[in-house]
LOTI-471584 format. One record per residue: residue number from 1; residue in one letter; y, x, z of N, C-alpha, C in turn. Coordinates in steps of 0.2 Angstrom, whole numbers, m for minus. Example, Ala and Ser with C-alpha at 12.3 -4.5 7.8 and 13.67 -1.06 7.14 Angstrom:
! LOTI-471584
(node 1; 'A'; (m28; 66; 39); (m22; 62; 39); (m16; 66; 39)) (node 2; 'S'; (m11; 64; 35); (m5; 68; 36); (0; 64; 39)) 
END
This chain:
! LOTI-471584
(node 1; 'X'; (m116; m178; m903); (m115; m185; m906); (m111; m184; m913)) (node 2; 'X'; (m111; m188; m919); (m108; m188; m923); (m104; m195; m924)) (node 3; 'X'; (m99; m197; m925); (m96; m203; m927); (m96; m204; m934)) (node 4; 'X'; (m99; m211; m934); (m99; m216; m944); (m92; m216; m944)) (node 5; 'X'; (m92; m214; m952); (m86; m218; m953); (m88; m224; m960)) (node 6; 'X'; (m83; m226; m958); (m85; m233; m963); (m77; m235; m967)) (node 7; 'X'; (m81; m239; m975); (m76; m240; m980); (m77; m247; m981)) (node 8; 'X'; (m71; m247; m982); (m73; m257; m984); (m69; m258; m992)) (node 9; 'X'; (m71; m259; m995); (m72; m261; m1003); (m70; m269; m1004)) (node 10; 'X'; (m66; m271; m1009); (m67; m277; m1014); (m73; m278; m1019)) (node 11; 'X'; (m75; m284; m1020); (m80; m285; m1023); (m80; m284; m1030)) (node 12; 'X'; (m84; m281; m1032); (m82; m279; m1039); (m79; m271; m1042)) (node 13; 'X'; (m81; m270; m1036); (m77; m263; m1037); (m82; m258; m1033)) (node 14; 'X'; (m81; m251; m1036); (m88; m244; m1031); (m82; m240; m1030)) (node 15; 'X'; (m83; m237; m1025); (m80; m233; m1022); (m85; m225; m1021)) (node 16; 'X'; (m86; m220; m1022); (m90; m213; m1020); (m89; m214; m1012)) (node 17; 'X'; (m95; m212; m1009); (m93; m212; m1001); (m92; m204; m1000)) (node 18; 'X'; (m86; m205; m996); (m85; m198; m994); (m86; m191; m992)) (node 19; 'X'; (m87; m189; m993); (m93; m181; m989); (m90; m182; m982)) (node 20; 'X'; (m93; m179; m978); (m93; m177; m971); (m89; m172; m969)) (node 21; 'X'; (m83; m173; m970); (m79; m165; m968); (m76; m166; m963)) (node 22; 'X'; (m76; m171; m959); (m74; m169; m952); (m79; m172; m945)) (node 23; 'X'; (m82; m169; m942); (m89; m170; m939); (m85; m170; m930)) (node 24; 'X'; (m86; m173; m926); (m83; m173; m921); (m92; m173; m915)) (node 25; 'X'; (m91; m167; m911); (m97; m167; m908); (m94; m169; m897)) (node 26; 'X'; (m96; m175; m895); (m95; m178; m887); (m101; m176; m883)) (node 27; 'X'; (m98; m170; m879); (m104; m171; m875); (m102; m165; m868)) (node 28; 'X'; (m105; m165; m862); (m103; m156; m858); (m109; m152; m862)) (node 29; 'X'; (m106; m146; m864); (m109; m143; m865); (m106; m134; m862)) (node 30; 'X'; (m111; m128; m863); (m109; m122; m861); (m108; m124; m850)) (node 31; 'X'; (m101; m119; m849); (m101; m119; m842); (m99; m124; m839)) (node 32; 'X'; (m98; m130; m843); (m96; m135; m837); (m102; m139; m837)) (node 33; 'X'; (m107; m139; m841); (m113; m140; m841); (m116; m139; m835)) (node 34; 'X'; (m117; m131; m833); (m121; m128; m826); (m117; m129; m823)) (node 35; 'X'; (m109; m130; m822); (m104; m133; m815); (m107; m139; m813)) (node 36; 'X'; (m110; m143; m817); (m109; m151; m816); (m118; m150; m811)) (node 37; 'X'; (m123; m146; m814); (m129; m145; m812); (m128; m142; m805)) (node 38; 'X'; (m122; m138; m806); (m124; m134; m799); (m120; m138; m794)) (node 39; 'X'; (m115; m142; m796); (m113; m148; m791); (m118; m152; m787)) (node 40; 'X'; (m123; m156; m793); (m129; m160; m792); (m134; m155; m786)) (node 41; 'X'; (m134; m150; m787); (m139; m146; m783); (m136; m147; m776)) (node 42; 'X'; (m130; m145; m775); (m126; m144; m769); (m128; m150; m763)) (node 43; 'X'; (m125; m157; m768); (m127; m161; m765); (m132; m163; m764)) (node 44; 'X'; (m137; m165; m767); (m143; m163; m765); (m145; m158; m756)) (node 45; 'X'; (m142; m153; m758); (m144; m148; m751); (m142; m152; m747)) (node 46; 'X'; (m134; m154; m747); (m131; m156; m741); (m134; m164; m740)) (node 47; 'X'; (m137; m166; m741); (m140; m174; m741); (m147; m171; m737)) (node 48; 'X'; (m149; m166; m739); (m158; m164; m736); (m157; m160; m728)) (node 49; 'X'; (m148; m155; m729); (m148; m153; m723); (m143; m160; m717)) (node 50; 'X'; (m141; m166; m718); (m138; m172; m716); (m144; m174; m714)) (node 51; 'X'; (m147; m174; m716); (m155; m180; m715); (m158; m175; m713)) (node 52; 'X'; (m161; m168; m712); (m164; m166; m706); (m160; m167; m700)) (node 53; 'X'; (m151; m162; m700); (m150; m164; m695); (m149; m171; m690)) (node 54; 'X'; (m149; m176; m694); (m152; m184; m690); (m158; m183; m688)) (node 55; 'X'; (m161; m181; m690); (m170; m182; m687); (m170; m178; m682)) (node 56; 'X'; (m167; m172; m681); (m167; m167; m675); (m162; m169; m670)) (node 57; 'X'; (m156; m173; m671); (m153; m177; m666); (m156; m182; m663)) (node 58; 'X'; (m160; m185; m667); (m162; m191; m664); (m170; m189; m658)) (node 59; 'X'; (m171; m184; m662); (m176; m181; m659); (m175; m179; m652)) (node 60; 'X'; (m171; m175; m652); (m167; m171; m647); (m165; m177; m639)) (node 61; 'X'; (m161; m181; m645); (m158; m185; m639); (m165; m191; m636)) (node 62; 'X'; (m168; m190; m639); (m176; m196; m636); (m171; m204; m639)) (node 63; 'X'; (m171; m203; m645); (m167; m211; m646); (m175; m215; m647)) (node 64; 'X'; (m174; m221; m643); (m180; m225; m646); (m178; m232; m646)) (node 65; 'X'; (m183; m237; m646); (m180; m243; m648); (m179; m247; m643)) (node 66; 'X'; (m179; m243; m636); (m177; m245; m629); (m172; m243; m627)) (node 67; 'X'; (m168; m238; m628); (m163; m234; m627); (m163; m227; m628)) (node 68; 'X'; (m160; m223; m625); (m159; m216; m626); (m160; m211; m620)) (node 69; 'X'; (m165; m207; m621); (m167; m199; m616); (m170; m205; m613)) (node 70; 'X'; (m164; m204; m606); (m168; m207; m598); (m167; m213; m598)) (node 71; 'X'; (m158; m216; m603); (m156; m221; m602); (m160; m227; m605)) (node 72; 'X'; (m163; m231; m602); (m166; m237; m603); (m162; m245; m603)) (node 73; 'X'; (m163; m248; m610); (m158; m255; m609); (m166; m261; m607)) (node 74; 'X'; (m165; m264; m601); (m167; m268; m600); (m164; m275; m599)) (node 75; 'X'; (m169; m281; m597); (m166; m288; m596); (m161; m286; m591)) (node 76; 'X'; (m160; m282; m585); (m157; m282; m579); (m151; m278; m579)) (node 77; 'X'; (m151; m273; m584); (m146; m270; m586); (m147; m262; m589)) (node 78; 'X'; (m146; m257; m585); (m146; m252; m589); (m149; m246; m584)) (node 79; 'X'; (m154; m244; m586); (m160; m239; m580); (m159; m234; m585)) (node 80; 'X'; (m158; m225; m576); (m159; m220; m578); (m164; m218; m574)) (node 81; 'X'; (m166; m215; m577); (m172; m210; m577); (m171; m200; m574)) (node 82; 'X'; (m174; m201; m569); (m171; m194; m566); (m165; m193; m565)) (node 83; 'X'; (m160; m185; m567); (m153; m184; m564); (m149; m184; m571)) (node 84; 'X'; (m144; m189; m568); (m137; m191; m573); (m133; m187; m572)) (node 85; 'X'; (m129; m187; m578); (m123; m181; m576); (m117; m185; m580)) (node 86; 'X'; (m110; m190; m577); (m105; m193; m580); (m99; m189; m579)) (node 87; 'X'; (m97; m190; m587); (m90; m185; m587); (m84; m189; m588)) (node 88; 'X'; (m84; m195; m588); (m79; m202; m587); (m81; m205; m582)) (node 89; 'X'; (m75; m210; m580); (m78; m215; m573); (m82; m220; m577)) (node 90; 'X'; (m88; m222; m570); (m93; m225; m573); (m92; m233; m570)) (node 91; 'X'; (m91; m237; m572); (m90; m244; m571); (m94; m249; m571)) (node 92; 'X'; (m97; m252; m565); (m104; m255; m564); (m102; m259; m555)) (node 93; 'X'; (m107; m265; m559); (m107; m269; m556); (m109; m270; m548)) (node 94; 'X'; (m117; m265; m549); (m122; m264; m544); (m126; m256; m546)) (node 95; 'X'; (m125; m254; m541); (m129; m245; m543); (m134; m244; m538)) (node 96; 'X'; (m141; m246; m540); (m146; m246; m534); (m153; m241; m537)) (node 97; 'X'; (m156; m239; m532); (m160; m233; m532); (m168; m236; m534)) (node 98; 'X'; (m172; m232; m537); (m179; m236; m536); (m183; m238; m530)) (node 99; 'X'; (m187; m241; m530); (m191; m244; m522); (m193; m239; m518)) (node 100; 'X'; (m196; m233; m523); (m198; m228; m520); (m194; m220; m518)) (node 101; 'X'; (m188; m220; m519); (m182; m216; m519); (m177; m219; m518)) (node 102; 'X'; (m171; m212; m516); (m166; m212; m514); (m162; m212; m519)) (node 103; 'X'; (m155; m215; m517); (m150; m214; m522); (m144; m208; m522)) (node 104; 'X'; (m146; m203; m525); (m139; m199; m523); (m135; m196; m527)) (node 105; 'X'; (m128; m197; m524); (m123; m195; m528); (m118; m190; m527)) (node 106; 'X'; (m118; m184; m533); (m115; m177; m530); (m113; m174; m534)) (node 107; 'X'; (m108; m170; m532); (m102; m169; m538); (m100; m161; m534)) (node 108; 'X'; (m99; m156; m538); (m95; m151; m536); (m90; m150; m532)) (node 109; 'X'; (m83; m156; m532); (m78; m157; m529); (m79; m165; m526)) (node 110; 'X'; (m77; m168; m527); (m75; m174; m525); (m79; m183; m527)) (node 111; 'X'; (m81; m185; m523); (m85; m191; m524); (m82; m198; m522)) (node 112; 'X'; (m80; m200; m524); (m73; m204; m523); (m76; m212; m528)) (node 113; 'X'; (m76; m218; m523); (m77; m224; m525); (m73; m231; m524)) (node 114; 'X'; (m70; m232; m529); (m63; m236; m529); (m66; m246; m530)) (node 115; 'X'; (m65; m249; m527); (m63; m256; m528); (m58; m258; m530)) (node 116; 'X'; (m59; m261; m535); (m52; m263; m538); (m51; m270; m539)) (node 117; 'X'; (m45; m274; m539); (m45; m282; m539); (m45; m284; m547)) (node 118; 'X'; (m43; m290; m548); (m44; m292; m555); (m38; m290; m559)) (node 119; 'X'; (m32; m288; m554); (m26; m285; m557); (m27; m276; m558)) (node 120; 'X'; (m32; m274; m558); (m34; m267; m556); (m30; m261; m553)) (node 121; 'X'; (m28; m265; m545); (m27; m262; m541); (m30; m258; m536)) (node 122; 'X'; (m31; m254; m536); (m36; m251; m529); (m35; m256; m521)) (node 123; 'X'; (m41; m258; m521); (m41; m263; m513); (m44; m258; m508)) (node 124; 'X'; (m51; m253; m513); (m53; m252; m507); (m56; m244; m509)) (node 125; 'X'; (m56; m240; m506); (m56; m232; m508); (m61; m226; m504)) (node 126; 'X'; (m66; m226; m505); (m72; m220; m502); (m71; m214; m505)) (node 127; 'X'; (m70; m208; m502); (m67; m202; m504); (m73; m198; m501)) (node 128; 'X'; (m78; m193; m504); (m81; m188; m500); (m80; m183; m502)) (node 129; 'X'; (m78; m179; m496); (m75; m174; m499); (m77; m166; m497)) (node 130; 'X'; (m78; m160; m498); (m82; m154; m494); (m80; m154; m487)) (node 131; 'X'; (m72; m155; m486); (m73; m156; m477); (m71; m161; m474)) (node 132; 'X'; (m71; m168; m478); (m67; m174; m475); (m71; m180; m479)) (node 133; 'X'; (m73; m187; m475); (m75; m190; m479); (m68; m194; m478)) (node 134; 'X'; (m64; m199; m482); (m59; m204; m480); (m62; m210; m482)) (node 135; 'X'; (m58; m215; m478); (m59; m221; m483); (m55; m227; m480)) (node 136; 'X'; (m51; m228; m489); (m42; m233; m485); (m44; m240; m490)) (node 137; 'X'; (m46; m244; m484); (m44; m252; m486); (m43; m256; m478)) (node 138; 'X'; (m43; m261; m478); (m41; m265; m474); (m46; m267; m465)) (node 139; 'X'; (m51; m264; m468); (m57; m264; m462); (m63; m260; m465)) (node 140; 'X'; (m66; m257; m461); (m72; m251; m462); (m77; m255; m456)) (node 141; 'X'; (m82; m258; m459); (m87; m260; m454); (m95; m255; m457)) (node 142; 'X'; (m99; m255; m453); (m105; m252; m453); (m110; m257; m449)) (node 143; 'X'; (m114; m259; m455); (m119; m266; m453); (m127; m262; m451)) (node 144; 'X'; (m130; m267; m449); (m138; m263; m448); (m141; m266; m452)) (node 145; 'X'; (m149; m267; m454); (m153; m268; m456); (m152; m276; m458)) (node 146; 'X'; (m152; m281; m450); (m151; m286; m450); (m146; m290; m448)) (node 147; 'X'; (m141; m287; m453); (m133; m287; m452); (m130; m287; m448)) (node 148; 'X'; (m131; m285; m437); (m128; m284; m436); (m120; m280; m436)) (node 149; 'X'; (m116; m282; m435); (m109; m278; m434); (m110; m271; m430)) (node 150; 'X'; (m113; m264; m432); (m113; m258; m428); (m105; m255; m428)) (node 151; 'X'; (m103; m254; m432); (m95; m250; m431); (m91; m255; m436)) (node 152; 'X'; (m84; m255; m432); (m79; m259; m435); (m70; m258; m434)) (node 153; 'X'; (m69; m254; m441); (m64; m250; m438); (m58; m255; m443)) (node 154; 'X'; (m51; m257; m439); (m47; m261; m443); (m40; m256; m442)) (node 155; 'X'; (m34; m260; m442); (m28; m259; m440); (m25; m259; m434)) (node 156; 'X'; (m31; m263; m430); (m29; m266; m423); (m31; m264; m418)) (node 157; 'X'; (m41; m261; m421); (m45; m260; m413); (m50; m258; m417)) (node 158; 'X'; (m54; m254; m413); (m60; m249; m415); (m68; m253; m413)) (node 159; 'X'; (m73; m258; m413); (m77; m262; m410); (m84; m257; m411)) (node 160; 'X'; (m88; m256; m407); (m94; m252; m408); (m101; m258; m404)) (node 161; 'X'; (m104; m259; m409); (m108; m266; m408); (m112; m264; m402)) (node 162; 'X'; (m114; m257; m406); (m120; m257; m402); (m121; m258; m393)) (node 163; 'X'; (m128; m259; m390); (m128; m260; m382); (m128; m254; m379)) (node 164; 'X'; (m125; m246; m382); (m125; m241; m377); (m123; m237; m381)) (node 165; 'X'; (m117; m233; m382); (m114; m229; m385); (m115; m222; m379)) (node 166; 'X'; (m118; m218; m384); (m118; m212; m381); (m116; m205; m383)) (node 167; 'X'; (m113; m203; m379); (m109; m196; m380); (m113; m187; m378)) (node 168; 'X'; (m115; m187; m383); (m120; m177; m381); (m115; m174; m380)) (node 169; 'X'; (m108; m172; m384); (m104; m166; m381); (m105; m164; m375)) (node 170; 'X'; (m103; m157; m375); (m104; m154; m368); (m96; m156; m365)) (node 171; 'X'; (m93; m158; m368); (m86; m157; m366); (m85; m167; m364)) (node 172; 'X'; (m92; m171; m366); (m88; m177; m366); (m84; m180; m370)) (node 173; 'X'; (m82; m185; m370); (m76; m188; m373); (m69; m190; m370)) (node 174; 'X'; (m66; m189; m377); (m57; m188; m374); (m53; m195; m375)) (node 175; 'X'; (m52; m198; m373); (m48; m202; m374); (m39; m202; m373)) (node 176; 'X'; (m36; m203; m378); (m28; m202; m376); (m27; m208; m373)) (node 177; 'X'; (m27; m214; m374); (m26; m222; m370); (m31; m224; m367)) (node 178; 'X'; (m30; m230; m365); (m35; m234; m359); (m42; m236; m364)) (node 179; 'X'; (m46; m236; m360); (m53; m237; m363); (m56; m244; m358)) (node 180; 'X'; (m60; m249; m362); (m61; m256; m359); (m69; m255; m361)) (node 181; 'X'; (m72; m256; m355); (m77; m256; m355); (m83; m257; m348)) (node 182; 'X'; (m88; m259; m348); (m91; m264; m340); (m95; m261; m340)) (node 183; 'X'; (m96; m253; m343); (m100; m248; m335); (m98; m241; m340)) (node 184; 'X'; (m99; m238; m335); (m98; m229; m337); (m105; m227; m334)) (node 185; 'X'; (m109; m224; m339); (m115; m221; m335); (m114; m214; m337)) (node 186; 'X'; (m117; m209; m333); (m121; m202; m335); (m129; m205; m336)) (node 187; 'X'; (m132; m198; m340); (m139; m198; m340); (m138; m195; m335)) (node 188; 'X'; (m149; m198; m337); (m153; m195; m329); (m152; m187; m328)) (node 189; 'X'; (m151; m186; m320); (m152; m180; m319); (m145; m176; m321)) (node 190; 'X'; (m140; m178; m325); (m135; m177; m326); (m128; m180; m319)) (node 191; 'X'; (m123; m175; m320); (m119; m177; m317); (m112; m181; m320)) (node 192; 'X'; (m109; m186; m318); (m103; m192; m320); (m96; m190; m318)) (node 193; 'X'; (m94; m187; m323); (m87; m185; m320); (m81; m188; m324)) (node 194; 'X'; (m75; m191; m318); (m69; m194; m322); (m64; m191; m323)) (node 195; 'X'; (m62; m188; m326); (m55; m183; m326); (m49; m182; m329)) (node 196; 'X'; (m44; m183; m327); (m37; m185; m330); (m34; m176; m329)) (node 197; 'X'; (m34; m171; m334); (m30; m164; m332); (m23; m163; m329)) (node 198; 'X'; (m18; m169; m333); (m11; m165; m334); (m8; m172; m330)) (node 199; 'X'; (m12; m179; m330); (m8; m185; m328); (m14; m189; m323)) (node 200; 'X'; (m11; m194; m321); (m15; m198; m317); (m20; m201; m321)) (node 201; 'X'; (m28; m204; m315); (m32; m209; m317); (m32; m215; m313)) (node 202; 'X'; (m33; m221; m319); (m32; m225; m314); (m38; m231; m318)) (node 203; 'X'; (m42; m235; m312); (m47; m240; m315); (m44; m246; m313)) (node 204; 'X'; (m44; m251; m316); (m43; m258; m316); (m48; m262; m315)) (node 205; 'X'; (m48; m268; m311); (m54; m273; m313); (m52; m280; m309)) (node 206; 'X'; (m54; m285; m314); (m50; m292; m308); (m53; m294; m303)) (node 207; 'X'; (m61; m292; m304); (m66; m293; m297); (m69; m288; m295)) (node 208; 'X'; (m66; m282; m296); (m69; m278; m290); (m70; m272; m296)) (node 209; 'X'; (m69; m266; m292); (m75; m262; m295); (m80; m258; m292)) (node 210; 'X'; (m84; m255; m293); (m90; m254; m291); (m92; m245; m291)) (node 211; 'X'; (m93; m240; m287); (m94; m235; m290); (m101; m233; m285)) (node 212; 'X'; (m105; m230; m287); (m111; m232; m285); (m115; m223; m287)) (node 213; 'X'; (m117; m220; m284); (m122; m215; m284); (m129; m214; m281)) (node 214; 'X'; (m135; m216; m285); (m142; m216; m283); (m142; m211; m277)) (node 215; 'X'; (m141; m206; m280); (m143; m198; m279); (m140; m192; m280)) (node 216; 'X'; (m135; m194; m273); (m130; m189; m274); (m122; m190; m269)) (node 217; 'X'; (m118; m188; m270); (m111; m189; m269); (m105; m191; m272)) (node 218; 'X'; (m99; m195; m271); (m95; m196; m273); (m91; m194; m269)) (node 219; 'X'; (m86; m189; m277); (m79; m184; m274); (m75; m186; m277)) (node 220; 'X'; (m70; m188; m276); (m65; m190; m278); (m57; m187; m276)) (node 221; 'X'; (m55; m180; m281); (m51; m174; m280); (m44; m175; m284)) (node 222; 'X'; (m39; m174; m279); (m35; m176; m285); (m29; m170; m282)) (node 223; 'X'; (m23; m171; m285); (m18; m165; m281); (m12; m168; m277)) (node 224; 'X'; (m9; m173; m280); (m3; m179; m277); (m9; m183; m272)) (node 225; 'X'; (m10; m190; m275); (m12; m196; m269); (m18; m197; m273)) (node 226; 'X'; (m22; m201; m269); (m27; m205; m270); (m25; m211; m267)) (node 227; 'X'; (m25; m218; m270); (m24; m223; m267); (m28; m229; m269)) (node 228; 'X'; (m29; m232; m263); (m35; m237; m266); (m34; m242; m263)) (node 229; 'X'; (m32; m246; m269); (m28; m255; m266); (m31; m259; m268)) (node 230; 'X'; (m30; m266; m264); (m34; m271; m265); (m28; m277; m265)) (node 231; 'X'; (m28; m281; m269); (m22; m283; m270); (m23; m291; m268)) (node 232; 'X'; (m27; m295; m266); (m31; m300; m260); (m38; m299; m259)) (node 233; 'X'; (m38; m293; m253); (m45; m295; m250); (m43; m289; m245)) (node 234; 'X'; (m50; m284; m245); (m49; m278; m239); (m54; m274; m242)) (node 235; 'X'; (m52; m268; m240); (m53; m262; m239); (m58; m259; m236)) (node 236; 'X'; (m65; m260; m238); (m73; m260; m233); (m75; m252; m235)) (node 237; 'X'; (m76; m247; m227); (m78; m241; m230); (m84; m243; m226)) (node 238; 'X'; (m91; m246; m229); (m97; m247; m225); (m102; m241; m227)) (node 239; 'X'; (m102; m238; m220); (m107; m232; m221); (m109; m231; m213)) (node 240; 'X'; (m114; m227; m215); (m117; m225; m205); (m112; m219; m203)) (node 241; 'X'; (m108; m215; m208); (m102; m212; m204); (m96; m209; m210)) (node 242; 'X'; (m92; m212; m206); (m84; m210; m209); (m82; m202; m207)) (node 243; 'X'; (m80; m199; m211); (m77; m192; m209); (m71; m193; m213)) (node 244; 'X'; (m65; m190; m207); (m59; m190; m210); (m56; m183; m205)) (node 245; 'X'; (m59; m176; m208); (m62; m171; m205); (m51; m166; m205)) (node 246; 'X'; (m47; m170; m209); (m42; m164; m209); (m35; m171; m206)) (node 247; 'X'; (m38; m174; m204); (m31; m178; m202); (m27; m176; m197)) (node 248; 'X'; (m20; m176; m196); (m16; m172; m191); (m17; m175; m185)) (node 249; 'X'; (m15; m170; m179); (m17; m174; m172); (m10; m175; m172)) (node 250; 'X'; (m9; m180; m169); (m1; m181; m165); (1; m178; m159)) (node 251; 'X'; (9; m177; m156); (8; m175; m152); (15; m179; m147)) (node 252; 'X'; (14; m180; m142); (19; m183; m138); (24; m178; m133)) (node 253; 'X'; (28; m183; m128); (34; m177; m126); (30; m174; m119)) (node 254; 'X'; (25; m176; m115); (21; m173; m110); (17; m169; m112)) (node 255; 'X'; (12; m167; m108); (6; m164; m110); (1; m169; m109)) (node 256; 'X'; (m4; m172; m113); (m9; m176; m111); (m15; m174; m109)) (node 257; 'X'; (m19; m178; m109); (m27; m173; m105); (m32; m176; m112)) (node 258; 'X'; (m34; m171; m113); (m39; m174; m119); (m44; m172; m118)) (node 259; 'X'; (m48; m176; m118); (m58; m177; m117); (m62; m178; m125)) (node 260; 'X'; (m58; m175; m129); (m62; m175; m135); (m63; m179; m138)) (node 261; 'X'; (m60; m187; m137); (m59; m193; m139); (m53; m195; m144)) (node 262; 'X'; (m51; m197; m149); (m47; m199; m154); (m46; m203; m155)) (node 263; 'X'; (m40; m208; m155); (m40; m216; m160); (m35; m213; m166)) (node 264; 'X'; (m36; m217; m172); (m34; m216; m178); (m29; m221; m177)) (node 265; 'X'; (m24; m219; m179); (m18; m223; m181); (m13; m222; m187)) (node 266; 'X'; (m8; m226; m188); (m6; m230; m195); (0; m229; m194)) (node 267; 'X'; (4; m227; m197); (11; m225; m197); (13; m231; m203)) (node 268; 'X'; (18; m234; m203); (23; m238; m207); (21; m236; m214)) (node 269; 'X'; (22; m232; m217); (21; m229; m223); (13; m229; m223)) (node 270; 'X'; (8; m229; m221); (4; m228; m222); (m2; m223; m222)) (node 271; 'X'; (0; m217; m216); (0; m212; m215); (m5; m211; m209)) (node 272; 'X'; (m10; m210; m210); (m16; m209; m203); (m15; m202; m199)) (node 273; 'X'; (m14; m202; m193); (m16; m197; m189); (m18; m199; m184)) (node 274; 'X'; (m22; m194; m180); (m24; m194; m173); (m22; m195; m167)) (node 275; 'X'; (m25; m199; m162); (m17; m199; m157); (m24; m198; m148)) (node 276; 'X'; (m23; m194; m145); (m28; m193; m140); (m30; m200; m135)) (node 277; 'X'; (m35; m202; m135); (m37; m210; m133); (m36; m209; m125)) (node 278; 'X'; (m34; m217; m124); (m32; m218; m116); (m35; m225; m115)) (node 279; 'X'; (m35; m224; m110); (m36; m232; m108); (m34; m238; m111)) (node 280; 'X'; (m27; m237; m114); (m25; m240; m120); (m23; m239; m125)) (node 281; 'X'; (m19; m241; m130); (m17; m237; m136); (m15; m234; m134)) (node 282; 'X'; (m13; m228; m137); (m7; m222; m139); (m5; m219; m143)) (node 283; 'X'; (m4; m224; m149); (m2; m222; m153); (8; m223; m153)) (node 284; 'X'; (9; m227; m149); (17; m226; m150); (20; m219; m144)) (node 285; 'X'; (14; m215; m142); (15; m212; m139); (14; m205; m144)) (node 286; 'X'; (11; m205; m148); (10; m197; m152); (14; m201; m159)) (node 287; 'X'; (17; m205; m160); (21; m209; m167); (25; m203; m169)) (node 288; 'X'; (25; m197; m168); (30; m192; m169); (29; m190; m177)) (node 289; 'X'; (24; m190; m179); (20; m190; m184); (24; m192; m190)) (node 290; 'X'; (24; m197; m189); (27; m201; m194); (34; m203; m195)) (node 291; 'X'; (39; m197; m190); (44; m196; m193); (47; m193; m198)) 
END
């Protein structure tokens, strides 16, 4: 580019216009010339290699105008499709499976599901873990289909709805404290056994209790006593025969004549022995027994 120069004159007067001796040329030229094109080219590339890589992200990730991949945004909220994989905790309302599938959730370590109040406290905490599941809130219930109450575990007491709790162990069930409950069965064909190893057993009942065998016998073994009280009524052994096959015989200061006849008798304490039968009693005659 060249710059005018210009002369400004009174009227009535010429002036020669001056020659051109000093020319001033504006512009890039030489190498900063090609730095400025080789700039322009640069970016350029980087604008073509931005804009494929968007297109191969967008592509990659399935973005569409419904959501992303599997994740679907609908009226109801937010649908995946197939298996998710979350590397933050995931915070939701409602997490329900499709009509025709199951919902599962699995994790290398630990599966852990927390209820929190409005102050963002933990109320209530499911932990599943490779050898324990936990879970600490205030009560653990387990409902059925049609809401009945099946298991109900609190602070206070352990409730099992259901109308027949049953036990496969071979070994049975162990109880440390008293257990309340209005029958003990075996299965069929199976045998019922009650067993206290290291301390006593005992049943309670206000009206009675009842122990009953179809088909079979009841033993009843113990190491100290067996006692069996009736705290107002009596004591019924109704059967077609009683055997009290190790009872002591008694014996008195004569010699008596015994015809293989026995009456039972009852010591103060409570203590049965045999006393050889007579015409009339004689038990204060063998009462030795019971010194």
């Amino acid at each position: 580019m060249v710059r005018e120069q210009y002369t400004t004159t009174t009227p009535g007067t010429s002036l020669e216009r001056p020659k051109n001796e000093y020319v001033y040329k504006i512009g890039i030229y030489g190498w900063r010339k090609r730095c400025l094109y080789l700039f322009v080219l640069l970016l350029l590339i980087i604008l073509v290699v931005n804009f494929s890589l968007t297109i191969w992200i967008l592509k990659v990730m399935w973005f569409s105008p419904t959501g992303m991949g599997h994740l679907r945004v609908t009226k109801e909220g937010l649908r995946l499709e197939g298996e998710s994989e979350f590397l933050f905790p995931l915070y939701a309302k409602e997490i329900h499976s499709r009509v025709d599938s199951s919902l599962l959730l699995q994790s290398t370590h630990n599966v852990t599901v927390n209820a929190r109040n409005s102050n963002g406290e933990v109320t209530g905490r499911l932990n599943v873990g490779p050898k324990m599941v936990e879970f600490h809130g205030q009560q653990f219930q387990i409902n059925s289909k049609d809401g009945k109450p099946l298991f109900t575990v609190d602070e206070n007491e352990v409730v099992i709805g259901t109308d027949k709790l049953r036990v496969t162990g071979p070994e049975g069930a162990l109880f440390e404290h008293s257990v309340e409950t209005p029958l003990v069965k075996a299965e069929a064909f199976k045998q019922l056994r009650l067993e206290s190893p290291t301390r006593s057993l005992s049943m309670d009942a206000p009206r009675g209790i009842n122990i009953k065998a179809q088909a079979g016998n009841i033993e009843a073994l113990s190491q100290m006593d067996i006692k069996l009280h009736s705290s107002d009524g009596v004591l019924l052994l109704d059967a077609e025969t009683v055997r009290l096959p190790k009872l002591p015989e008694g014996e008195r200061g004569g010699s008596g004549i015994s015809q293989g006849l026995y009456e039972i008798c009852v010591c103060p304490d409570g203590k049965l022995y045999l006393s050889v039968a007579g015409v009339g009693s004689t038990c204060q005659e063998y009462s030795r027994v019971c010194q």
